[in-house]
C-alpha positions in Angstrom: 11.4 -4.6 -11.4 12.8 -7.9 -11.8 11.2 -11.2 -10.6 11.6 -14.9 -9.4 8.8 -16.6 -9.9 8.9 -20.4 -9.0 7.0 -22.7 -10.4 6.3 -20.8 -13.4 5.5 -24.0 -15.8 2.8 -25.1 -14.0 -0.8 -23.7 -14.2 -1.3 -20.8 -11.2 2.6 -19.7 -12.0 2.4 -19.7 -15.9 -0.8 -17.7 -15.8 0.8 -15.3 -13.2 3.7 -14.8 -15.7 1.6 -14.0 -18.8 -0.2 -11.6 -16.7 2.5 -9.9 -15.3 4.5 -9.6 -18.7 1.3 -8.0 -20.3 0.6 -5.7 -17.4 4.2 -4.6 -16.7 6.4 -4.9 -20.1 9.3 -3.3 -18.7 10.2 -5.8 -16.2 11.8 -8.7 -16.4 10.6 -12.2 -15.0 13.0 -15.4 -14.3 11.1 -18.5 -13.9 12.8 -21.5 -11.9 10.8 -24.7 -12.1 12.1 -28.4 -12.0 9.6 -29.0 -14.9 7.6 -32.6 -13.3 4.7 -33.8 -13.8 2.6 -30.9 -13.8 5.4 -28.3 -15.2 5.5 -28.1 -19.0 7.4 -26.0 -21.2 4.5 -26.8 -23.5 2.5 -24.2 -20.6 5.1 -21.5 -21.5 5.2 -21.2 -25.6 3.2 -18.7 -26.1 5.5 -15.9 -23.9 9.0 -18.0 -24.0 10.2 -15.5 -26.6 9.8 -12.0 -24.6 13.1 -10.5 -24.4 11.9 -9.8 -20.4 11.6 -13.6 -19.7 14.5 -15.8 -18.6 13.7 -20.0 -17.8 16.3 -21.8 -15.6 15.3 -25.5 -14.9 15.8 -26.0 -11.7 14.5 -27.4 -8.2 14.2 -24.9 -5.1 15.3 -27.1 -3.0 19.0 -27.2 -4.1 20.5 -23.8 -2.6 23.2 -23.3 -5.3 20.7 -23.2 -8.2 18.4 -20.9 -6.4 21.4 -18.9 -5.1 22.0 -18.5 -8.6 18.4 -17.4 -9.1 18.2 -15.2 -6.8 21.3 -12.9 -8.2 19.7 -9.5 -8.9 16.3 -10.5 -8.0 13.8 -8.0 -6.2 10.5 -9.8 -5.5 10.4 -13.7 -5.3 6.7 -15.2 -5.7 6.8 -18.9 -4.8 4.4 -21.1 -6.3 6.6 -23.9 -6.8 4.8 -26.5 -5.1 3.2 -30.4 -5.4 -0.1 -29.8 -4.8 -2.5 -32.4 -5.4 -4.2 -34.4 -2.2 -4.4 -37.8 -4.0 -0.7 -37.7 -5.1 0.0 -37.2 -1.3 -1.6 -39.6 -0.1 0.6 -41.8 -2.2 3.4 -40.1 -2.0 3.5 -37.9 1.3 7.5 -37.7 1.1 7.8 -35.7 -1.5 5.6 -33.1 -0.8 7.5 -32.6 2.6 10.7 -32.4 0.9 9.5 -29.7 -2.4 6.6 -27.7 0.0 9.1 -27.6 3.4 12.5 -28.1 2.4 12.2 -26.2 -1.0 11.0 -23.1 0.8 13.2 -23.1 3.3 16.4 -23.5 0.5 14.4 -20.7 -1.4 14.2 -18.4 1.8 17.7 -19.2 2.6 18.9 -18.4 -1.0 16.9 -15.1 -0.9 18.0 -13.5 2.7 21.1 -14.4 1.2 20.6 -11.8 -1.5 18.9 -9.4 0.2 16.1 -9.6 -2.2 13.3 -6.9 -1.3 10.2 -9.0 -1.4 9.3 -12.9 -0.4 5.5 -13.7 -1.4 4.8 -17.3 -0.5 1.6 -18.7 -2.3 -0.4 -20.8 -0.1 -4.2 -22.4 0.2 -7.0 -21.9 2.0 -6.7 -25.7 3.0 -4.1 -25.4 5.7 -7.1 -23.9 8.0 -8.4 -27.8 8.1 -12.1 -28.3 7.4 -15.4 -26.0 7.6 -18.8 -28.2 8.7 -20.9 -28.2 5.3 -23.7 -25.7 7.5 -20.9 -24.0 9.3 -21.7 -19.7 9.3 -18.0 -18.8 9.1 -15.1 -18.5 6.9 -11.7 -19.0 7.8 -9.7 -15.8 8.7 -6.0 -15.2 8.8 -5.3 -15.2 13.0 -7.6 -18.9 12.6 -5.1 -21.5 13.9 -3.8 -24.4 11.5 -5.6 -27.4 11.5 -4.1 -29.5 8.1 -5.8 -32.9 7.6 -4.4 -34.4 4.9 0.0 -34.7 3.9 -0.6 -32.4 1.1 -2.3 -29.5 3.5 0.6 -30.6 6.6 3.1 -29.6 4.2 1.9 -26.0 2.9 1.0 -25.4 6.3 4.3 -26.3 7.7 5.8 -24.2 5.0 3.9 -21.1 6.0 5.3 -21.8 9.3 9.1 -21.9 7.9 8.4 -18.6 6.2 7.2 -16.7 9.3 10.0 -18.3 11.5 12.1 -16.3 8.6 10.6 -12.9 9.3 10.4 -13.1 13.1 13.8 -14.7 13.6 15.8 -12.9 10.1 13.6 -9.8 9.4 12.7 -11.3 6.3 10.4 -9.2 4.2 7.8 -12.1 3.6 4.4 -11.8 2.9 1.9 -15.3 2.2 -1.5 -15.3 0.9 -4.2 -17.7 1.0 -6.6 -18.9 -2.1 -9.3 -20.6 -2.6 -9.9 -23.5 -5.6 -8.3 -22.0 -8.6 -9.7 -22.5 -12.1 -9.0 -21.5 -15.7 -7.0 -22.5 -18.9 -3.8 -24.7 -18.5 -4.9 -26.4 -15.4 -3.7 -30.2 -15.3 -6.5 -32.8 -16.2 -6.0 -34.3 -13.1 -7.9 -31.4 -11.0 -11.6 -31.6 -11.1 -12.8 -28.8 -13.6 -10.0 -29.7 -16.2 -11.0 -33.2 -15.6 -14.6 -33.2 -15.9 -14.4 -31.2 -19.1 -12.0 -33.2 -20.7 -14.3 -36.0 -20.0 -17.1 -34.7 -21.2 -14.9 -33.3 -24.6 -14.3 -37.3 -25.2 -18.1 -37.8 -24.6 -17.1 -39.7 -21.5 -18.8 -39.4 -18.1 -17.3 -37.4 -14.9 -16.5 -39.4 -12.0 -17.9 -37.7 -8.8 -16.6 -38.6 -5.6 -19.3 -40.1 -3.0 -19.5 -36.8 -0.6 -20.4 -34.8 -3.4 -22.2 -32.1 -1.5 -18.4 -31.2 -0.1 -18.0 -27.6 -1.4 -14.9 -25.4 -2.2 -14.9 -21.6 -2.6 -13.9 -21.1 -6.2 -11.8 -18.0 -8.4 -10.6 -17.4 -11.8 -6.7 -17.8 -11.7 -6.9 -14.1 -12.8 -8.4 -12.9 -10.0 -5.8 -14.5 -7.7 -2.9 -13.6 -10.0 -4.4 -9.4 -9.9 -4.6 -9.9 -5.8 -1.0 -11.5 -5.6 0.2 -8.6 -7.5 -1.5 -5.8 -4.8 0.0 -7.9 -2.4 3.4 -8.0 -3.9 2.8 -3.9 -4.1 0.9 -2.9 -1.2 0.5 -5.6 0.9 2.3 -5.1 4.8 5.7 -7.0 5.2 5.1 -9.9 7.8 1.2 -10.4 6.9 -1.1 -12.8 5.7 -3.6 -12.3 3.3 -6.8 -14.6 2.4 -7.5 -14.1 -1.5 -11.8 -15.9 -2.3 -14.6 -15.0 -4.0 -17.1 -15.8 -1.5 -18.6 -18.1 -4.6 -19.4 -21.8 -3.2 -19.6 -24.7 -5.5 -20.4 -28.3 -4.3 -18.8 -31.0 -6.7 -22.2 -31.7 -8.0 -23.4 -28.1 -8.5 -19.8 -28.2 -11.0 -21.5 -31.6 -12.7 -24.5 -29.9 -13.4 -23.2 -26.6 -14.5 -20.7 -28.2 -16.8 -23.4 -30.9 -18.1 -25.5 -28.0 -18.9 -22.7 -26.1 -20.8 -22.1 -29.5 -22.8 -25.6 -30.4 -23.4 -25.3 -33.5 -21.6 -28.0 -35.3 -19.4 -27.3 -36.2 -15.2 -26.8 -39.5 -16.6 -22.9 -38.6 -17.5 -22.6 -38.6 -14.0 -20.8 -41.7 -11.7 -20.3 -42.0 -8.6 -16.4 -43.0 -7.4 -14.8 -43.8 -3.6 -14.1 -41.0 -1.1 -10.6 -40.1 -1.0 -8.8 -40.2 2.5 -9.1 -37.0 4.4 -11.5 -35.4 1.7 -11.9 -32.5 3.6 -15.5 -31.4 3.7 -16.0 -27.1 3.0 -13.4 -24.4 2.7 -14.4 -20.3 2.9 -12.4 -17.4 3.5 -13.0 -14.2 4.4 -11.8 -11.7 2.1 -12.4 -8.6 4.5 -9.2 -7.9 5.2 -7.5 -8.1 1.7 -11.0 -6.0 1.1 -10.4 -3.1 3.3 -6.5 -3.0 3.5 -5.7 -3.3 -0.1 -9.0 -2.6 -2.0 -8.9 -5.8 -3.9 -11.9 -7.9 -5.2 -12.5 -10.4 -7.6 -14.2 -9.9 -10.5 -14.9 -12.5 -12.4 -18.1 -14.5 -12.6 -18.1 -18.1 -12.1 -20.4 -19.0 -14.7 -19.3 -16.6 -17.2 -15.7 -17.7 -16.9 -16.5 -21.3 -16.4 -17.8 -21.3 -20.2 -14.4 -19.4 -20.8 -12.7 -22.1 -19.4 -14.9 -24.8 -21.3 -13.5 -23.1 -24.6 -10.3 -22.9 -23.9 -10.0 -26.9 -23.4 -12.1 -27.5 -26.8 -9.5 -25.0 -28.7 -6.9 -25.8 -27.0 -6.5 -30.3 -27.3 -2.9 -30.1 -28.5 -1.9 -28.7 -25.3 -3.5 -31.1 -22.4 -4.5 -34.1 -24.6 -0.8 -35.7 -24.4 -1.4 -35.0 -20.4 -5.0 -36.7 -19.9 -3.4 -40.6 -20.1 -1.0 -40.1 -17.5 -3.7 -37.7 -15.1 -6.2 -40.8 -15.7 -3.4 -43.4 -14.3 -3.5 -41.8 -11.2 -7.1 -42.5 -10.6 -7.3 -45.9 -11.8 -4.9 -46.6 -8.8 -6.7 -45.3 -6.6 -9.9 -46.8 -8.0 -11.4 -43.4 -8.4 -11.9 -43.6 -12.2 
């Protein structure tokens, strides 16, 4: 088989590569990504000389690069994406023009070559907000409900890559994640961040509502239920990927405190951001029932996992941590 996968220098899509090259050797992967902020070459090293891997530097919103891209591909898996809620709310333009635009160039580029499979990647956060003592989680048919620029623009893009298979027959399919953790995650996000703090023997900044929870999964887990998708999953359908495991931003303090030794004293207390949305959940049943996947694994476990990986690991995100930190300090949030 040979793949597209865009956005394959940043964290979700680099970790999807090296698990894809291990678990399927014989095929071969291209990765397109414009290599910003968050895309690193750096992410890459460690499979950039398979003879089954191909980079192109590129953005998916110009149509002759992903044209080009596209030559001979059969599965596309979009990740390429900006994703972070504070950098939207400074910069709302660009995440229209990369999260909308982009994947309509991309889908464009691959009707175009008749490519066999179009998996979008999306987030659990285009379903709006969940009340902190709600009893539900979201499900696929739950209407869109976006709340921040960041959320509009992935939901919006889910949108563009529906209108493709109603009005094209485009043989799409999108799934839905939760809060993603593991190794080569940019220090800006909250695990990286905390523990990258706490590394430097610094204290974590907590944002005020720090009882707002997220559902969280190991980037493996998503990357094993992408691929079933990819595989089994029904052309035109949506597909939540969770865990069902809840974690408020203090409940990640502590259990990272506790992993380091520290006291709650490392803890600080930082301005809300705008829009800080307060609970996501989805319901897994259908990826469950339909396709047999689950997660498996633990938080905890592979929370530690994580924790090691950043301690061995310094020459990769310590050249990142300055310019993750910058961000914050304009927002006062540091």
């Amino acid at each position: 088989m040979k793949l597209l996968v865009t956005g394959g220098a940043g964290f979700i899509g680099s970790n999807f590569i090296r698990y894809w090259l291990e678990k399927y050797p014989k095929d071969k992967i291209t990765n397109l990504d414009k290599l910003t902020y968050a895309g690193r070459l750096e992410t890459t090293e460690d499979f950039s000389k398979n003879k089954n891997y191909t980079f192109i530097k590129g953005d998916i919103g110009d149509l002759k690069t992903t044209l080009k891209a596209t030559e001979g591909i059969e599965v596309v898996v979009n990740f390429a994406a900006e994703s972070h809620n504070d950098r939207a709310i400074q910069d709302p333009g660009i995440f229209v023009r990369t999260n909308v635009l982009g994947t309509q160039i991309l889908l464009e580029a691959a009707k175009r070559q008749n490519v066999k499979r179009f998996h979008h990647i999306s987030t659990c956060e285009v379903f709006g907000e969940l009340e902190l003592n709600e009893k539900r989680a979201f499900k696929e048919e739950d209407p869109f409900r976006p709340r921040t620029p960041y959320n509009a623009s992935k939901a919006a893009a889910d949108h563009v890559v529906m209108a493709y298979y109603h009005t094209f027959g485009s043989p799409v399919t999108i799934s839905h994640c939760s809060n993603n953790y593991g190794p080569y995650q940019f220090p800006e996000k909250i695990i990286p961040r905390f523990i990258t703090n706490l590394i430097d023997n610094q204290k974590i900044p907590l944002y005020k509502s720090s009882q707002n929870r997220r559902e969280w999964i190991y980037v493996d887990d998503h990357n094993e239920a992408v691929d079933i998708v990819i595989r089994k999953g029904k052309v035109g359908e949506m597909y939540s990927i969770g865990t069902g495991v809840e974690k408020s931003v203090e409940d990640i303090a502590d259990s990272l405190l506790k992993i380091f030794g520290k006291p709650k004293s490392y803890k600080k207390y930082v301005p809300d951001r705008a829009g800080h949305d307060k609970r996501y959940l989805l319901s897994t049943k259908k990826i469950r029932s339909e396709l047999g996947w689950k997660a498996k694994y633990e938080f905890d476990a592979y929370l530690e996992k994580t924790v090691e990986w950043y301690k061995e690991n310094e020459w990769w995100w310590r050249p990142l941590k300055k310019e993750a930190e910058a961000l914050y300090a304009k927002t006062g949030q540091k």
